[in-house]
C-alpha positions as CSV (number, residue, x, y, z in Angstrom):
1,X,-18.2,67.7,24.3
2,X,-19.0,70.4,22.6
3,X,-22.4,71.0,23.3
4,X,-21.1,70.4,27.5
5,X,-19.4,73.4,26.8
6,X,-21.6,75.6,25.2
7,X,-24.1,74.8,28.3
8,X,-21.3,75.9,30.5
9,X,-21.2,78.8,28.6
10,X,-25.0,79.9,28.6
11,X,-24.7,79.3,32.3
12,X,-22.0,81.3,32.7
13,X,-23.5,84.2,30.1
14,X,-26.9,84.1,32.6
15,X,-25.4,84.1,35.7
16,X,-22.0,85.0,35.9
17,X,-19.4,84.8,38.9
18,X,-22.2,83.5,40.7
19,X,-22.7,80.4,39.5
20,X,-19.0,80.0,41.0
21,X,-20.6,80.1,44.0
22,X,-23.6,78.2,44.0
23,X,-21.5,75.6,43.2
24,X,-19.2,76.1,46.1
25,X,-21.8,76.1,47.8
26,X,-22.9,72.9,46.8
27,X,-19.7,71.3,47.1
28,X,-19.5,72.3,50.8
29,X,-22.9,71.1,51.8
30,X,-22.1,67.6,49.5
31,X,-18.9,67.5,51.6
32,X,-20.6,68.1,54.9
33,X,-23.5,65.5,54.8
34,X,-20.8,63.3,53.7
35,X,-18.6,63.8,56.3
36,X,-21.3,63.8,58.8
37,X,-22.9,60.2,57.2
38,X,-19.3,58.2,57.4
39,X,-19.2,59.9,61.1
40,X,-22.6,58.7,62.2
41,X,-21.7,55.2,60.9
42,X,-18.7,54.8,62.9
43,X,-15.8,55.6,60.1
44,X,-13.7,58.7,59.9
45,X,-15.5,61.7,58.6
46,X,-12.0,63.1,57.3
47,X,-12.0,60.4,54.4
48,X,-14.8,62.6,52.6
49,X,-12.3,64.5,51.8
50,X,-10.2,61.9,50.3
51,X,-11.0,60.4,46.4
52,X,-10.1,56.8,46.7
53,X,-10.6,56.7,50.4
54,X,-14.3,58.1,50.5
55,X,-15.3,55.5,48.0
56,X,-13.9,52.4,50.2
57,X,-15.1,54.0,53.4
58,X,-18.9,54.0,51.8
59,X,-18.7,50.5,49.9
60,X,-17.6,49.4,54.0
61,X,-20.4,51.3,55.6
62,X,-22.3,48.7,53.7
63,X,-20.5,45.4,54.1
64,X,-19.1,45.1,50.9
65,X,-15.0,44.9,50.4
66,X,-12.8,47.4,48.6
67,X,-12.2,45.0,45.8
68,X,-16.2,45.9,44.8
69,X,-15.0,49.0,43.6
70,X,-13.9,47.9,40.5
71,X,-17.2,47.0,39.6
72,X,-18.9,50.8,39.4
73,X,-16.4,51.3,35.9
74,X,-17.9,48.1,34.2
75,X,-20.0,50.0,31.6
76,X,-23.9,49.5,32.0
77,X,-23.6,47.1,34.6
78,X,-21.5,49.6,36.9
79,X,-23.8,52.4,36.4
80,X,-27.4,50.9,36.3
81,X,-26.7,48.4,39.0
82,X,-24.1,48.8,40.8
83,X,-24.8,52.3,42.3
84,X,-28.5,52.0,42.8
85,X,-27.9,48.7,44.7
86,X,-25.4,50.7,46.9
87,X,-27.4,53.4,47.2
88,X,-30.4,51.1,48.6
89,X,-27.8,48.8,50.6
90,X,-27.1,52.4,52.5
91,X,-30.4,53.0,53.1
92,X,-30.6,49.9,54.2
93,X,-27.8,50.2,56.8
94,X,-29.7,53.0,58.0
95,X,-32.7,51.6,59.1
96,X,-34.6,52.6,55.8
97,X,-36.5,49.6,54.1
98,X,-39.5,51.1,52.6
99,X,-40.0,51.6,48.7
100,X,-40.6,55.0,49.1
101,X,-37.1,55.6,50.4
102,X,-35.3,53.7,48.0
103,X,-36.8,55.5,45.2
104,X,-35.8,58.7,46.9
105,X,-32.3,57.9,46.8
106,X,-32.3,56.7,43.2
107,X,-33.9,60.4,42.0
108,X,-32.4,62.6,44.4
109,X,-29.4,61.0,45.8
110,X,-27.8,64.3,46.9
111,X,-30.3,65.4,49.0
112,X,-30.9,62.1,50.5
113,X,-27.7,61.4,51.4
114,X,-27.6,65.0,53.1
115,X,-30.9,64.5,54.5
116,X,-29.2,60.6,56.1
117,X,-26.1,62.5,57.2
118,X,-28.2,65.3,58.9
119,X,-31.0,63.4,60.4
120,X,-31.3,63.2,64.5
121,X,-33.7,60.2,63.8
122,X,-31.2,58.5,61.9
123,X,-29.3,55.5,63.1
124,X,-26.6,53.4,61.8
125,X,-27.9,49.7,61.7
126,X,-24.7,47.8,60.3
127,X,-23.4,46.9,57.2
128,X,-26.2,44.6,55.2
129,X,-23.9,43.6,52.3
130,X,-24.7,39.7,52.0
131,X,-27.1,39.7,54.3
132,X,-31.6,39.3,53.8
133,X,-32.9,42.5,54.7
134,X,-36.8,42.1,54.7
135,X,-38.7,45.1,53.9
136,X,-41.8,46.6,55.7
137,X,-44.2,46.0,53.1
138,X,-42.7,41.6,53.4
139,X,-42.9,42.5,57.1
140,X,-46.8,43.6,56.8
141,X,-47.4,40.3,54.2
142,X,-46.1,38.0,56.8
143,X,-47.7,39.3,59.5
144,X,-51.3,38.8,57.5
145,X,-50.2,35.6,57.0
146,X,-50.5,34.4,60.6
């Protein structure tokens, strides 16, 4: 903890008030391409607002019940499977099956998720929780098949 702090504290040292506001800044756009992703699938934007609320809203974008929840504070388990599987069931729910996307959520979920929320192209598909979501490269193997 105390090593958090003194990176806080270099931070602050370098760029002063500043980094106040790049944060805000941050927070606003995170809050934004939030808002606009629950809107765009149908769900009420204000709940990216809300802690607990915002976290059911996106586990029902993708199909999955509230109850899942619980499984994102199961150490290990909740943070190496748990939230990349989401992350890819969104993408999923998006219309976005290719590897190249689900990697892009994994490494920079931020901008992806802005990038989702943002998008003209982008359409909401349905939830896919529980459901076989084939892929485009399975698509292409199966269609060499024939």
């Amino acid at each position: 903890m105390e090593s958090l702090n003194h990176f806080y504290a270099i931070l602050y040292d370098h760029f002063g008030d500043s980094m106040y506001f790049v944060l805000g800044f941050i927070v606003l756009l995170s809050v934004v391409a939030q808002w606009r992703l629950y809107e765009r699938a149908g769900q009420p934007g204000v709940a990216a607002l809300v802690p607990f609320w915002n976290f059911i809203v996106f586990l029902r974008i993708v199909g999955r019940p509230a109850s899942h929840m619980w499984l994102f504070l199961i150490p290990i388990f909740g943070q190496f499977y748990m939230i990349p599987k989401v992350w890819i069931e969104l993408c999923q729910s998006f219309g976005k099956r290719t590897m190249l996307d689900y990697v892009l959520v994994i490494i920079f979920n931020g901008i992806y998720i802005f990038n989702l929320g943002m998008s003209y192209d982008t359409r909401y598909m349905g939830p896919v929780y529980g459901k076989h979501i084939p892929t485009d490269h399975g698509a292409k193997h199966h269609a060499s098949l024939a």
